[in-house]
Backbone bond lengths (Angstrom), bond angles and torsions (degrees), N, CA, C in turn:
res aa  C-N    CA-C-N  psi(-1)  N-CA   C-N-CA  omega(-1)  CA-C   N-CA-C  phi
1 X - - - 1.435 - - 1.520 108.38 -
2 X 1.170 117.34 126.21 1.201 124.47 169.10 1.825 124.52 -105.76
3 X 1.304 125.25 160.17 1.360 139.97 -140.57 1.252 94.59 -141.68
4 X 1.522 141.42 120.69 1.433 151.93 149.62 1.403 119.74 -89.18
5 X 1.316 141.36 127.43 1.203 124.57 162.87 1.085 114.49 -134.48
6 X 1.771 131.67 140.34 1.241 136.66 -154.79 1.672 102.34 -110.31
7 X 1.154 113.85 133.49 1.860 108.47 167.09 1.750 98.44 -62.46
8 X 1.388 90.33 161.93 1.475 99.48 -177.33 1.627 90.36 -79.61
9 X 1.525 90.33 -169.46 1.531 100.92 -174.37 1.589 94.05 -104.54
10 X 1.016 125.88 -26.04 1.916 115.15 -179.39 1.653 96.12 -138.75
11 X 1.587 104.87 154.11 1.351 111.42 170.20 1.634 114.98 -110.32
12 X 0.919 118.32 148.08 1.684 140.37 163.71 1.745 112.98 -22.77
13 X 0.950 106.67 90.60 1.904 100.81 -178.97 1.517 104.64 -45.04
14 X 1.130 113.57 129.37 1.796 119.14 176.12 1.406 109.77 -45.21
15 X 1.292 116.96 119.83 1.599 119.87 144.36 2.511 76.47 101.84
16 X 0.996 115.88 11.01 1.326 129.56 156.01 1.756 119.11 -36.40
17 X 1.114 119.46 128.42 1.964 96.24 -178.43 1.561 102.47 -86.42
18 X 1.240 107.43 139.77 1.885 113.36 156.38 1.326 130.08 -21.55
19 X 1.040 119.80 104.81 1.605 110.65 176.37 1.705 100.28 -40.68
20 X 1.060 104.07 -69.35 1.442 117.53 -177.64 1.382 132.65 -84.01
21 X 1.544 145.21 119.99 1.007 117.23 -155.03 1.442 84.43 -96.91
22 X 2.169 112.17 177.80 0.929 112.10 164.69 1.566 108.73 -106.79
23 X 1.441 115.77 -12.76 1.567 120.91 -173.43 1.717 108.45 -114.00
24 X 1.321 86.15 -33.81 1.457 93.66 -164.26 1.766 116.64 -97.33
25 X 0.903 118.26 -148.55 1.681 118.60 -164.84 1.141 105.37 -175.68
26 X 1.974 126.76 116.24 1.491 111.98 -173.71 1.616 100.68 -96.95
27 X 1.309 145.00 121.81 1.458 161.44 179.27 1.357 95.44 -83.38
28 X 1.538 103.80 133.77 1.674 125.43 156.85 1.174 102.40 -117.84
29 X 1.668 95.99 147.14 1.874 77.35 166.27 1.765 88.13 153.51
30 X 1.107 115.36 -148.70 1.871 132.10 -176.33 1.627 85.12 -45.25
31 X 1.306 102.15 116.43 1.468 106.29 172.80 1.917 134.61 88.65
32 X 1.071 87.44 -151.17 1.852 92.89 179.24 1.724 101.27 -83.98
33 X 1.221 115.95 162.78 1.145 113.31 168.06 1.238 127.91 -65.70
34 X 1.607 142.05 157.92 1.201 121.06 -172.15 1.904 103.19 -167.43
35 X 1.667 99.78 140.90 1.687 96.04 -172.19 1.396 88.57 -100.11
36 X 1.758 114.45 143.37 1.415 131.84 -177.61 1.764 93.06 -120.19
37 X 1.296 106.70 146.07 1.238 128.52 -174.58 1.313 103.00 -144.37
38 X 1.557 123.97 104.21 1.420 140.38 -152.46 1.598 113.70 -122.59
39 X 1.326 128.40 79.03 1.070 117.15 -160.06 1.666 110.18 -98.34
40 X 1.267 137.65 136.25 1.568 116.18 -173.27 1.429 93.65 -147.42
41 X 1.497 109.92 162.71 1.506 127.33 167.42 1.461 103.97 -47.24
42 X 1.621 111.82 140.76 0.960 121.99 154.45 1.783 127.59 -81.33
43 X 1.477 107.43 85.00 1.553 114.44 -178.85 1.554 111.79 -101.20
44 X 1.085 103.11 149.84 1.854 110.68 170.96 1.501 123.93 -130.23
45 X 1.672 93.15 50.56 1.334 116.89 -174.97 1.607 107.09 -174.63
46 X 1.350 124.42 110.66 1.354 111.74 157.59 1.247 123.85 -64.36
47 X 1.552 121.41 -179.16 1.480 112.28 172.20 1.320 117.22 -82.42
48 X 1.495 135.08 -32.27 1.450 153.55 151.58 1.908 99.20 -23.90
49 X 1.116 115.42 -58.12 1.492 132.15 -166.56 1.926 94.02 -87.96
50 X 1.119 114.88 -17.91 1.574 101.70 -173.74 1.715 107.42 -99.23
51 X 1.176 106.05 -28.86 2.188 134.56 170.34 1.731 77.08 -55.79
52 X 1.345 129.54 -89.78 1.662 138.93 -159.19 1.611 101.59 -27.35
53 X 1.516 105.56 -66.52 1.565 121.90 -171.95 1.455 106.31 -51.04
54 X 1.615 127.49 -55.18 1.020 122.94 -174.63 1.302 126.30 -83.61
55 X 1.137 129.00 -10.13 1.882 135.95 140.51 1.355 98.96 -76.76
56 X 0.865 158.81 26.62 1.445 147.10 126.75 1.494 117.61 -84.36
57 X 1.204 109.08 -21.25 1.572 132.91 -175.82 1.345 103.39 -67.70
58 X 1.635 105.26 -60.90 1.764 127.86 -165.86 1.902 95.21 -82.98
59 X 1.307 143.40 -7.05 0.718 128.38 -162.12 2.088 93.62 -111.38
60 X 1.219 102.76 -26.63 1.513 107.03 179.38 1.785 114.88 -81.60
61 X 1.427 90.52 -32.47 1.406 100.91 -179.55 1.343 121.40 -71.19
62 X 1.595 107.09 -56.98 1.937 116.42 172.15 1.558 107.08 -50.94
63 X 1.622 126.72 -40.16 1.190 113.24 177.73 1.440 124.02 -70.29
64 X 1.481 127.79 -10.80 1.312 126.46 178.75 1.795 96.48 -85.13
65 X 1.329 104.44 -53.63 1.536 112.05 -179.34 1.327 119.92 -49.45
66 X 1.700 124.41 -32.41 1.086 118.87 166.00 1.710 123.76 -78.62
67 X 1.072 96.88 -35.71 1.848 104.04 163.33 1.297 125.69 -50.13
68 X 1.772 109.01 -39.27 1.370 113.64 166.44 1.695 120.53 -68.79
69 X 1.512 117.31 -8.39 1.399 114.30 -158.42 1.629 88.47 -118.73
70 X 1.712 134.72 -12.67 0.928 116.94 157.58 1.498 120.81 -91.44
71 X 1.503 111.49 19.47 1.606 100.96 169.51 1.361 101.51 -115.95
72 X 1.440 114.58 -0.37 1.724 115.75 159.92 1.639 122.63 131.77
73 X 1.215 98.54 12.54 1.207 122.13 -165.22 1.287 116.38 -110.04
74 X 1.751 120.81 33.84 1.389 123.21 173.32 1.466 131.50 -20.99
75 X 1.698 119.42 -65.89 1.636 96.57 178.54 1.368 126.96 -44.45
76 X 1.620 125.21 -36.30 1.314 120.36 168.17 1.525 113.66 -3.77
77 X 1.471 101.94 -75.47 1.533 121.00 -171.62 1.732 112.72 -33.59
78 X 1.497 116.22 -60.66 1.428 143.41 -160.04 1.230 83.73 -67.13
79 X 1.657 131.86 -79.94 1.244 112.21 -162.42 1.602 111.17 -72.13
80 X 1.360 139.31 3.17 1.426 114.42 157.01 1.220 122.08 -70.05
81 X 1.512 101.09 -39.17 1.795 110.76 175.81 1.348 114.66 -54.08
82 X 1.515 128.87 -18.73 1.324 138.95 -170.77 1.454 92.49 -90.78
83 X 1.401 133.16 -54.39 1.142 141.91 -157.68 1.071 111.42 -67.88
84 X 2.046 113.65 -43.31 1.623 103.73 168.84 1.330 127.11 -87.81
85 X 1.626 124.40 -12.87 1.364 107.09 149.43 1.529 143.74 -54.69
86 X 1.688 103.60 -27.75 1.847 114.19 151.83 1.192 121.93 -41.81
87 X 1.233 115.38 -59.08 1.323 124.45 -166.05 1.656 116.17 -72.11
88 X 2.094 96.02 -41.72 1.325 88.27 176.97 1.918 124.49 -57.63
89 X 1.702 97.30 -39.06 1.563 115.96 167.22 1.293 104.90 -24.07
90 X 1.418 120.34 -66.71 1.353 135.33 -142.91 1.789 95.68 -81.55
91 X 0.987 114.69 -47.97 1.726 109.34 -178.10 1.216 112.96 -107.85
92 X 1.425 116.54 38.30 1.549 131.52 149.63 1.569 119.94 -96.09
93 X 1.915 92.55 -42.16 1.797 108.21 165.84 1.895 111.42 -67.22
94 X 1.038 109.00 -29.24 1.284 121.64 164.68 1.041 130.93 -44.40
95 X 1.751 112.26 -62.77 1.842 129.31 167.81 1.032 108.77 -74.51
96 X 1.283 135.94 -34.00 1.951 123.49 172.98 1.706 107.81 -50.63
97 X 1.596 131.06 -21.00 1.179 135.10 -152.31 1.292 87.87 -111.57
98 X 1.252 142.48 -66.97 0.853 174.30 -87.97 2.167 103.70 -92.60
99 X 1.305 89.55 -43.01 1.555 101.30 -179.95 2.112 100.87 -95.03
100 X 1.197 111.34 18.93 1.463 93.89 -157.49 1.527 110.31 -82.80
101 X 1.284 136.94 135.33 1.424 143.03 -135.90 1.419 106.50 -172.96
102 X 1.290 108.68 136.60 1.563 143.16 149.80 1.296 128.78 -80.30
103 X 1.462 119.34 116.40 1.683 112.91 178.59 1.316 84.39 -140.88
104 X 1.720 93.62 130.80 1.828 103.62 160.14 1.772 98.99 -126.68
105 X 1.686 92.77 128.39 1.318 81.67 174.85 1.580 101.04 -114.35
106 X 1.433 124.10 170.15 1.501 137.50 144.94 1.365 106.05 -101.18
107 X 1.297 93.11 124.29 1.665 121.65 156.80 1.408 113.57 -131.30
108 X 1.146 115.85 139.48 1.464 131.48 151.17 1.798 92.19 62.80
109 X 1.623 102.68 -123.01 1.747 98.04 -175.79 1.856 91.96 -122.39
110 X 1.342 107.56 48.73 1.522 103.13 153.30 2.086 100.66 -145.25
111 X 1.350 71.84 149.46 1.596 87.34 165.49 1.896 105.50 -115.87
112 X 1.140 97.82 133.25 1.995 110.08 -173.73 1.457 93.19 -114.94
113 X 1.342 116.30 138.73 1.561 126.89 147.29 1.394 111.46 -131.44
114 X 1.609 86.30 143.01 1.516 90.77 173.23 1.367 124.56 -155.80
115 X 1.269 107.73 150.19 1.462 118.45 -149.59 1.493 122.96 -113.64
116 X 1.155 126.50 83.61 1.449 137.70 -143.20 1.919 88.56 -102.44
117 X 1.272 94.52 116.37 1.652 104.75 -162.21 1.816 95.80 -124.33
118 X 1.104 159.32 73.13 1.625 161.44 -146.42 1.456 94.21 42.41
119 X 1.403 103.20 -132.28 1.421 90.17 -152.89 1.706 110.36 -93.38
120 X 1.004 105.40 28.26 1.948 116.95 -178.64 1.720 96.87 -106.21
121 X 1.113 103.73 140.72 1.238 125.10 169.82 1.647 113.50 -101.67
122 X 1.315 143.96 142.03 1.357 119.97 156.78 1.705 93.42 -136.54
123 X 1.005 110.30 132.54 1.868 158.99 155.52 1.374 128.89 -46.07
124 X 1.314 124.18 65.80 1.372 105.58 171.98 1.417 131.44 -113.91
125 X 1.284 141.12 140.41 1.428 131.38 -167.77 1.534 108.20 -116.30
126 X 1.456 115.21 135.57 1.618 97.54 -178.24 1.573 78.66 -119.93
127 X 1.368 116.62 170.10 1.762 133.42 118.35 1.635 116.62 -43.08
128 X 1.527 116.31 117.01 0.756 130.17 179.50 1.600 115.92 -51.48
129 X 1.100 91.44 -70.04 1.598 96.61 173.96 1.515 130.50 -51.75
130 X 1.244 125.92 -32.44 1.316 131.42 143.55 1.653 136.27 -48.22
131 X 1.100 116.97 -19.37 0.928 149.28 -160.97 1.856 110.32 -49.28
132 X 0.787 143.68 140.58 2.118 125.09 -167.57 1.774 77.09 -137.14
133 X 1.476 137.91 166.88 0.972 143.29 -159.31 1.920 91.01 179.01
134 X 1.209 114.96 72.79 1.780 100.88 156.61 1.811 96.61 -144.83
135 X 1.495 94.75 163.74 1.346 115.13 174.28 1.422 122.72 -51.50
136 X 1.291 121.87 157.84 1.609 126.20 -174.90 1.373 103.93 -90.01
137 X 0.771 104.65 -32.49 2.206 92.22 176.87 1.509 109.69 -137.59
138 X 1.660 119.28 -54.68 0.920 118.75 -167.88 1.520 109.40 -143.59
139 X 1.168 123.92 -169.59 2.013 99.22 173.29 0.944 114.58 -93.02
140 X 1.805 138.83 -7.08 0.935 115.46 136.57 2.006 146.18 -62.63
141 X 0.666 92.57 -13.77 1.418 104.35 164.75 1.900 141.80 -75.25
142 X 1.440 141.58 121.99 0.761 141.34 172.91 1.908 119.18 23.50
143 X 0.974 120.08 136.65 1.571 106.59 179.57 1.597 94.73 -103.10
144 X 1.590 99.86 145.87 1.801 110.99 170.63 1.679 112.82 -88.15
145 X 1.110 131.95 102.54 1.242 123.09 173.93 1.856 96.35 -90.21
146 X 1.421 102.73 139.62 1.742 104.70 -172.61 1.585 108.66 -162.19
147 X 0.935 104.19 142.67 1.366 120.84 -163.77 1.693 136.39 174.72
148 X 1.289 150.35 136.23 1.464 141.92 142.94 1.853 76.95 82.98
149 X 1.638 114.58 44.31 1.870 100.67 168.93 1.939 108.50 65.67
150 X 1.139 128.75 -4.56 1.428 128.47 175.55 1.302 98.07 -116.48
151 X 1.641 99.43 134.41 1.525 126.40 161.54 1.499 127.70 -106.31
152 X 1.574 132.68 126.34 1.137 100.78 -169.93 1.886 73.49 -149.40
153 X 2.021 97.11 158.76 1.434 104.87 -172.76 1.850 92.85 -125.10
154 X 1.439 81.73 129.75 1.486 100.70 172.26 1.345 121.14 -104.47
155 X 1.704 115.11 174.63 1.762 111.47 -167.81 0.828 99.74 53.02
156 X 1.312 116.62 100.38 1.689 127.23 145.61 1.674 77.35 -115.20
157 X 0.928 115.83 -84.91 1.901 124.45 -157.18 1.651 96.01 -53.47
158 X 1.024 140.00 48.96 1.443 150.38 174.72 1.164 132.17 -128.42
159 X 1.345 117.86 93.77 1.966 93.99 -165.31 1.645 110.83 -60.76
160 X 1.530 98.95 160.97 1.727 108.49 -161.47 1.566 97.12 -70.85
161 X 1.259 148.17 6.30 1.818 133.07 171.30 1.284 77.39 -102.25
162 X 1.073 152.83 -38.03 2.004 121.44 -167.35 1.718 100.87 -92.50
163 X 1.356 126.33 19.82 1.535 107.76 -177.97 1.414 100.09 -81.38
164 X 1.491 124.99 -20.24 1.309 136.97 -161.86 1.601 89.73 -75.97
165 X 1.344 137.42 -90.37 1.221 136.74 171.15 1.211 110.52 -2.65
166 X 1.475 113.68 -84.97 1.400 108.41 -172.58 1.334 134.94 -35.51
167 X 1.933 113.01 -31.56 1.219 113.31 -157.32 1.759 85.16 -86.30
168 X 1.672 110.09 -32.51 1.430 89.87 179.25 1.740 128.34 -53.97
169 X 1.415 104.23 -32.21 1.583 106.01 -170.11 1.661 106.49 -76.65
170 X 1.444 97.31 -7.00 1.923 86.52 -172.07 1.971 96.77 -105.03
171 X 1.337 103.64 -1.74 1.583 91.01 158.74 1.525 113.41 -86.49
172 X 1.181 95.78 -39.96 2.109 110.26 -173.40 1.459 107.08 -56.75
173 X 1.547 108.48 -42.62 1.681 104.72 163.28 1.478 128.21 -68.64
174 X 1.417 120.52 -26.63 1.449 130.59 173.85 1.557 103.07 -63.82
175 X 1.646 111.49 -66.54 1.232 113.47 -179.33 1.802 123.11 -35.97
176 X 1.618 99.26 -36.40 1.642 106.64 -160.79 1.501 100.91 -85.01
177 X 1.790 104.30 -29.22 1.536 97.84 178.40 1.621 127.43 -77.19
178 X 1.403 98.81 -17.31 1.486 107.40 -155.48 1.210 108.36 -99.87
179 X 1.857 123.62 -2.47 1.071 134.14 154.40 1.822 125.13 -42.45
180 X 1.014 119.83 159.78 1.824 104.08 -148.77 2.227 69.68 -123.92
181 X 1.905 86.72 143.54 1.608 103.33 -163.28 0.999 87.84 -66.92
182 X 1.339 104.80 167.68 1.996 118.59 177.07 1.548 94.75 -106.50
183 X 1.617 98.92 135.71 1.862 121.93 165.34 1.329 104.06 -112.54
184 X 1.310 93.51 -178.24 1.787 102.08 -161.81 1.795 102.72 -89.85
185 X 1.779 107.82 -8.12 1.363 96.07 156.79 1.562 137.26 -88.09
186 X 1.651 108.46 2.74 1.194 117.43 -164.46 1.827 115.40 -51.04
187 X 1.241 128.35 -179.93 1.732 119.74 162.37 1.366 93.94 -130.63
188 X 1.311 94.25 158.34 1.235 133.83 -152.81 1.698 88.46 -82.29
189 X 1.651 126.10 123.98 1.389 132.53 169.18 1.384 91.73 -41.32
190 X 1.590 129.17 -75.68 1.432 147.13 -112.94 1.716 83.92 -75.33
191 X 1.878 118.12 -60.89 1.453 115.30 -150.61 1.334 109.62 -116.28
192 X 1.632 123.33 7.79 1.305 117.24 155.17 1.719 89.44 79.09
193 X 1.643 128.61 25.54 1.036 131.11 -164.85 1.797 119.59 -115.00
194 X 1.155 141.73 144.31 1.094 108.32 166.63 1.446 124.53 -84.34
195 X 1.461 141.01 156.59 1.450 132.41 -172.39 1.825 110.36 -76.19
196 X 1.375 97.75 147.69 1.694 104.50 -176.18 0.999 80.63 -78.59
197 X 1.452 98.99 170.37 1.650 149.11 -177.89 1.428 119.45 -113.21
């Protein structure tokens, strides 16, 4: 079996945005256009769906515990009641985490991230164009977003081989945004020319 492959007919202007993102997501809609980059815990349970499970829990459990205490066997009861306040403890600390998420978006000439950690949110706004984007130690490690005197570390909810990706697509988007619009007086990169009319 043989394989042909043709060059395209045009290439990608350098520092060009992705048709497609791989992290991110370009949004139309209320406003200017804008790429969202949505990073969240990997859970396989909401908290809505984890509340269901655990009153189903307390509802299977009190009925064995009470069966045991009407054939005479009272502590039964005490230590289930002990047993489902543990548990509830434990997957209450669970659902406070549970939603915790990263979104950096670009809009306009700011880039925002923000870092929704239980029930605190924290807020940051840079200048786009200012903007510095490299890793904290190595490429596996945390990304530095920095800029305008604010530092902020991204990917936590990211496994460490895709932090590298990401940091590439959030320069490739800086680069593509921070490019200055073309007018009809602009010159031409290629001939040092100005464009006809």
């Amino acid at each position: 079996m043989n394989t042909t492959t043709a060059p395209a007919h045009w290439r990608r202007a350098p520092g060009a945005a992705p048709s497609a993102w791989r992290f991110g997501r370009a949004v139309e809609g209320d406003g200017a256009p804008r790429v969202e980059w949505l990073l969240k815990r990997n859970c396989s349970i909401t908290p809505k769906q984890l509340f269901a499970v655990y009153v189903s829990l307390c509802a299977v459990s009190l009925t064995i515990a009470l069966g045991f205490t009407w054939a005479g066997a009272s502590p039964v009861l005490a230590f289930a009641g002990v047993e489902l306040l543990l548990v509830g403890a434990a997957l209450l600390i669970y659902a406070r985490h549970a939603t915790d998420q990263e979104c950096i978006t670009l809009m306009g000439e700011a880039l925002r991230v923000e870092h929704q950690h239980g029930p605190q949110t924290a807020r940051t706004d840079f200048r786009a164009a200012w903007v510095r984007v490299e890793p904290l130690s190595s490429d596996r490690s945390l990304i530095e977003v920095a800029g305008d005197g604010h530092t902020v570390r991204i990917g936590r909810y990211l496994r460490p081989e895709l932090r590298r990706g990401l940091a590439q697509e959030l320069r490739a988007a800086l680069r593509a945004h921070s490019r200055p619009a073309a007018n009809n007086n602009d010159i031409h990169e290629e001939t040092g020319t100005k464009r006809p009319r």
